[in-house]
C-alpha positions as a printed NumPy array, in Angstrom:
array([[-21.398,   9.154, -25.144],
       [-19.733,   8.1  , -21.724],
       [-17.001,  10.73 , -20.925],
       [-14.264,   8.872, -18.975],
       [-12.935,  11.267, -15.81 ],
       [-10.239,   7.862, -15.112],
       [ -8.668,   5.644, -17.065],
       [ -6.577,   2.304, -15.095],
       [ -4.605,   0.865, -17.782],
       [ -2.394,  -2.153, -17.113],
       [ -2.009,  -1.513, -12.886],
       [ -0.109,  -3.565, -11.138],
       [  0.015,  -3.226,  -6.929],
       [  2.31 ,  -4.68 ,  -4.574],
       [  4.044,  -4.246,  -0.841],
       [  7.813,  -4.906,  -2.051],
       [  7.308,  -7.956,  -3.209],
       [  4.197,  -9.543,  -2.469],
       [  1.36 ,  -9.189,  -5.546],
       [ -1.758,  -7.411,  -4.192],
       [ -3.371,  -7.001,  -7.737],
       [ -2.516,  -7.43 , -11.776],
       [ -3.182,  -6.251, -15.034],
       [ -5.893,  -4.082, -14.098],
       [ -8.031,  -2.036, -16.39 ],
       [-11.406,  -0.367, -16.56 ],
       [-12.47 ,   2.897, -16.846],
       [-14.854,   4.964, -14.415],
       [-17.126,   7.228, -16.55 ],
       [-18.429,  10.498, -15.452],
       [-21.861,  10.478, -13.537],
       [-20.959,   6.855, -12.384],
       [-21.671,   5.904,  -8.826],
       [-18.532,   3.646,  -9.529],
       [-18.27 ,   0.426,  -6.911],
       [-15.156,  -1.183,  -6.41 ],
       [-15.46 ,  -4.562,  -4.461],
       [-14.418,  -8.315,  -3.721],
       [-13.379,  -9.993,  -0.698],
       [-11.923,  -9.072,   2.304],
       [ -7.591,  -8.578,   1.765],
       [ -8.155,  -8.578,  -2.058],
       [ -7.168,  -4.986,  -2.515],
       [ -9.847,  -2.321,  -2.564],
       [ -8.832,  -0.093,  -0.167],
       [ -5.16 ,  -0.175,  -1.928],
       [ -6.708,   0.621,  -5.127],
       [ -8.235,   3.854,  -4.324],
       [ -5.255,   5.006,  -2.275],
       [ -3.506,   4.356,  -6.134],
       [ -6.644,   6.427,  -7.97 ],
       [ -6.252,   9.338,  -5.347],
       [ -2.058,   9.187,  -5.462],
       [ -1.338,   8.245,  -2.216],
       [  0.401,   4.881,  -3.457],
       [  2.189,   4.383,  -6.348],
       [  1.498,   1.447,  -9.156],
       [  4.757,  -1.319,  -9.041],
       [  3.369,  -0.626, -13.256],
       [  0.393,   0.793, -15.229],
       [ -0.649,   3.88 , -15.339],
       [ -3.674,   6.344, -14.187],
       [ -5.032,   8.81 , -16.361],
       [ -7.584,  11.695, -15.693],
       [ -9.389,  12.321, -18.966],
       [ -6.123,  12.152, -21.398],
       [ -2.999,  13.522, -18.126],
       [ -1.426,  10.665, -16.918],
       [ -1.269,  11.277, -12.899],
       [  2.071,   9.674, -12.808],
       [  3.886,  11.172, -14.861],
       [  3.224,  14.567, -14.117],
       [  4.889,  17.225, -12.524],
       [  4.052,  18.17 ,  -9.044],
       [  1.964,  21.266,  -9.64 ],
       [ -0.144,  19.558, -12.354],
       [ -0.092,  16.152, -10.012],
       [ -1.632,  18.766,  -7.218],
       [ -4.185,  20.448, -10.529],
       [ -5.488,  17.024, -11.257],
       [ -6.009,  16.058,  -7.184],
       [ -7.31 ,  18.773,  -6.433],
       [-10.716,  17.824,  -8.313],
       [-11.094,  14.818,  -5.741],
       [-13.03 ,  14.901,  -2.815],
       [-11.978,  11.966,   0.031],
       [-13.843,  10.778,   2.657],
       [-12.133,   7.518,   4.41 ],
       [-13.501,   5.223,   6.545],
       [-13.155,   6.67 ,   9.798],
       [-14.615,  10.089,   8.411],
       [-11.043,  11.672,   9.299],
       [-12.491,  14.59 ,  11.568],
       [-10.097,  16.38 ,  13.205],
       [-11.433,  15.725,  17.151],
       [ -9.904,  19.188,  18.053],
       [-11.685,  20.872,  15.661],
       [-15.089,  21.69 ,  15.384],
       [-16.979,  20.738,  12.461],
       [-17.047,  23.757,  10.988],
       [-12.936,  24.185,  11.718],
       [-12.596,  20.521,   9.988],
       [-15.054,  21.477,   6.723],
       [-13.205,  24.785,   6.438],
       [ -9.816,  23.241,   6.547],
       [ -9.448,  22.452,   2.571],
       [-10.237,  25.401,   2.281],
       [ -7.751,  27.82 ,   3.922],
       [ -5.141,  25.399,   3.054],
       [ -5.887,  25.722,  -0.927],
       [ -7.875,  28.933,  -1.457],
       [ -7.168,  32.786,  -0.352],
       [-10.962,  33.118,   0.155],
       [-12.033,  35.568,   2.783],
       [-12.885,  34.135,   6.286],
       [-16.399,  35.177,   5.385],
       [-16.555,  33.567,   2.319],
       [-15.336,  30.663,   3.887],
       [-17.462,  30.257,   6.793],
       [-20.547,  31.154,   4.078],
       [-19.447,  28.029,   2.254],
       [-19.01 ,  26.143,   5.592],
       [-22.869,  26.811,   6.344],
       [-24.079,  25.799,   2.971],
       [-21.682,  22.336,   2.929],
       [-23.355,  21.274,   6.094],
       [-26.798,  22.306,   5.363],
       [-26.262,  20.081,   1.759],
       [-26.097,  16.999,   4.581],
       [-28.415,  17.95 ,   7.013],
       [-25.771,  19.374,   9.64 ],
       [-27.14 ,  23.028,   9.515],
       [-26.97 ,  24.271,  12.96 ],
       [-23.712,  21.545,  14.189],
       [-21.444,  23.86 ,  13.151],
       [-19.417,  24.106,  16.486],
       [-20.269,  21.013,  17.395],
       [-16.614,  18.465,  18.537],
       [-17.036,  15.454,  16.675],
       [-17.306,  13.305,  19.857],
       [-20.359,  15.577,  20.232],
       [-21.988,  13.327,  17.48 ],
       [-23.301,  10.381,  16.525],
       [-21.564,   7.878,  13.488],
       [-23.575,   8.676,  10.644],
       [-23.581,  12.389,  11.502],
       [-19.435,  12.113,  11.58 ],
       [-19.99 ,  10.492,   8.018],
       [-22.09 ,  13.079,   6.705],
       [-19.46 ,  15.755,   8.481],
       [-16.572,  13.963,   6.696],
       [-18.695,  14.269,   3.47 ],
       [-19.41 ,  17.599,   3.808],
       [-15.341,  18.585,   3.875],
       [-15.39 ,  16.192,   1.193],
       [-16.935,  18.466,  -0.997],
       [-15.335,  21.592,   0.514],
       [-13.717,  22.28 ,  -2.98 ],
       [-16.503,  21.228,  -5.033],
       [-14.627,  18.267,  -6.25 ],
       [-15.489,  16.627,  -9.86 ],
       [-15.112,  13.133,  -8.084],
       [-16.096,  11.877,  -4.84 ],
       [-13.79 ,   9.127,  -3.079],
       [-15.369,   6.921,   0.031],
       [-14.018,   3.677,   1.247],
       [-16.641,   1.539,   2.65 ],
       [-18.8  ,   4.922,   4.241],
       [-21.157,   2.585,   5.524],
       [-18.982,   0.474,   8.173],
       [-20.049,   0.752,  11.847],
       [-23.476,   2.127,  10.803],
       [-26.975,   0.777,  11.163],
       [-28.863,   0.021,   8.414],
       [-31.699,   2.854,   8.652],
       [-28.615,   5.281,   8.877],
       [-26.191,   3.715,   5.909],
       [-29.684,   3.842,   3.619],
       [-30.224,   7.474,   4.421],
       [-26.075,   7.893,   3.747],
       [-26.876,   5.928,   0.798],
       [-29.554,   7.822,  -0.506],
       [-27.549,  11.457,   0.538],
       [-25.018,  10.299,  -2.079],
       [-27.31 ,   9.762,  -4.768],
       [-28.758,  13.123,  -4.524],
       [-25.073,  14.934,  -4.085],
       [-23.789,  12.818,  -7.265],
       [-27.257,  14.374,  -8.735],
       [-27.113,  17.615,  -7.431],
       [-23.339,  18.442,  -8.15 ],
       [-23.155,  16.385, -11.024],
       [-20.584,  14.37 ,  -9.421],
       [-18.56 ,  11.271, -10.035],
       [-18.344,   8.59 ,  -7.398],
       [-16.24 ,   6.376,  -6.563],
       [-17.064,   3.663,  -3.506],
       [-14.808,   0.881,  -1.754],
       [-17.484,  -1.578,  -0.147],
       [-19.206,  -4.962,   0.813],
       [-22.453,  -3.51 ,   1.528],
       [-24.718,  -5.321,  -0.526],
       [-27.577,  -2.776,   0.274],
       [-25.313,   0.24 ,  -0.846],
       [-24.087,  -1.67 ,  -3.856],
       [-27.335,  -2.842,  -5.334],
       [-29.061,   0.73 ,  -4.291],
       [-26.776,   3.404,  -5.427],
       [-23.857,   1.645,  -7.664],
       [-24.214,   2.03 , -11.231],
       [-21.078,   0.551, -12.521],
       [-18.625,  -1.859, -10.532],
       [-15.63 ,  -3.715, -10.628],
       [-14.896,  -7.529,  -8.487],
       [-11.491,  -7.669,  -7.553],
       [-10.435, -11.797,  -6.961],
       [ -8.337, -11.849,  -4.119],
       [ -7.083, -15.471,  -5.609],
       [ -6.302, -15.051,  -8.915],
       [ -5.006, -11.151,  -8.146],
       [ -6.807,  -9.523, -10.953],
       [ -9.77 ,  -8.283, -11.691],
       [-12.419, -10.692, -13.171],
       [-15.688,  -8.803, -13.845],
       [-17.074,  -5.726, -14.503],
       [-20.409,  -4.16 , -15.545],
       [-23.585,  -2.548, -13.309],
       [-24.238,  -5.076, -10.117],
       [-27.416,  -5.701, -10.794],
       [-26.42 ,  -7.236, -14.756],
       [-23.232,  -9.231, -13.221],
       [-25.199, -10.572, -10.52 ],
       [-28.495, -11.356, -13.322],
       [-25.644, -12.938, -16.065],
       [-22.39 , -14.277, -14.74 ],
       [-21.927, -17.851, -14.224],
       [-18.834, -17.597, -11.494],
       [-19.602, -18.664,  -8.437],
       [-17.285, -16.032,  -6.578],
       [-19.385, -13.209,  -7.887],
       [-22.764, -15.237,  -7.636],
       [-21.094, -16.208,  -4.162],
       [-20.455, -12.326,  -3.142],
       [-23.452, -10.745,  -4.758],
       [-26.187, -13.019,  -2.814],
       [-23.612, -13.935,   0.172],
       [-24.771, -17.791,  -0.612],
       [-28.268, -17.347,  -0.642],
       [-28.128, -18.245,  -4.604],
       [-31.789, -17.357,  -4.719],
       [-31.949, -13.89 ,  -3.486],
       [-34.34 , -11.675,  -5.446],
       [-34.648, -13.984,  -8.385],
       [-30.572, -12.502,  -8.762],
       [-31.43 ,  -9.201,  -9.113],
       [-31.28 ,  -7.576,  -5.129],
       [-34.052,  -7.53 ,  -2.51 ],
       [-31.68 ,  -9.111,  -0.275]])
């Protein structure tokens, strides 16, 4: 049986008083490569700053497994976060640290490890995505997609249970997002992970997501949900159909070689 890692019951987001979403619920199961998408402005981004507690729902609630992230306390609030790993767009590297100064951050922050043990784990994070070797490397010493995989490897510092990315792919090419693409699948494999991805990339969506939400920037709620590959083969709304095939109604007989 699925085992769900979060439950969205009933969310609500807004900026004061302007709507952003309503009456949202799904669940994200563990294993899921879990893709959260729509159109531009309709709210993805402020949905996973909700499911990582950096915003706070104007109603609903968030559970992990059966603790509601609301309402608890501040040390269990920190217990339940602390089994998230977050990489945002921009990678968030430190540019005055090196890389292995901005994977070992989480870690002398939130562990009493020995500097040893800490730069062992440093090595072994950036070996997982092909960094071995960069370790005092400057960010600005690097190319995009190896400041991704450098923001994924600090990611995963803690050895988090899920895995948080909004849209990882932006500003790369698309030999370098598929090879991000195909890292994730074997980190979610490897470290039996759950993920959870803000995007438009149709490649990344079709190649990697396994369940999905589509967030409807006009009616402020979410309308679908289900693997991409069965809402784009069986719904009949044109948004979706619109999104999934970006007009080209006929791409692979709706089912994704575009």
């Amino acid at each position: 049986m699925n085992q769900a890692v979060i439950s969205v019951r009933n969310l609500s987001m807004a900026y004061g008083e302007v709507l952003i979403q309503r009456d949202l619920n799904f669940t994200i199961n563990r294993g899921d490569i879990f893709v959260i998408m729509g159109g531009s402005g309709c709210g993805k981004s402020t949905l996973l700053r909700h499911l990582i507690g950096l915003q706070a729902p104007a109603q609903g609630e968030i559970f992990y497994g059966g603790a509601s992230l609301l309402a608890a306390g501040p040390q269990a609030r920190q217990q339940l976060l602390r089994k998230n790993g977050v990489l945002f767009q921009s990678g968030g590297l430190l540019s005055s640290l090196t890389l292995a100064e901005n994977v070992a951050l989480p870690l002398t922050e939130s562990t009493r490890l020995a500097a040893k043990k800490i730069r062992d784990i440093v090595a072994y994070k950036l070996a997982l995505v092909g960094l071995a070797g960069f370790e005092d490397y400057y960010p600005a010493q690097l190319s995009g997609g190896m400041q991704k995989r450098a923001g994924l490897a600090r990611a995963m510092a803690l050895d988090p249970d899920i895995l948080f990315f909004d849209e990882p792919s932006a500003g790369l090419d698309p030999i370098t997002a598929k090879h991000l693409d195909d890292l994730i699948l074997r980190l979610r494999d490897s470290l039996s992970a759950t993920v959870v991805i803000v995007t438009h990339e149709l490649a990344s969506i079709f190649a990697i997501g396994s369940n999905a939400i589509f967030l409807d920037a006009d009616s402020k709620t979410l309308i679908a949900s289900g693997s991409p590959h069965e809402l784009l083969a069986s719904s009949s709304d044109p948004k979706i159909i619109q999104f999934l095939t970006r007009g080209n109604h006929q791409a692979a007989d709706k089912g994704v070689n575009a």
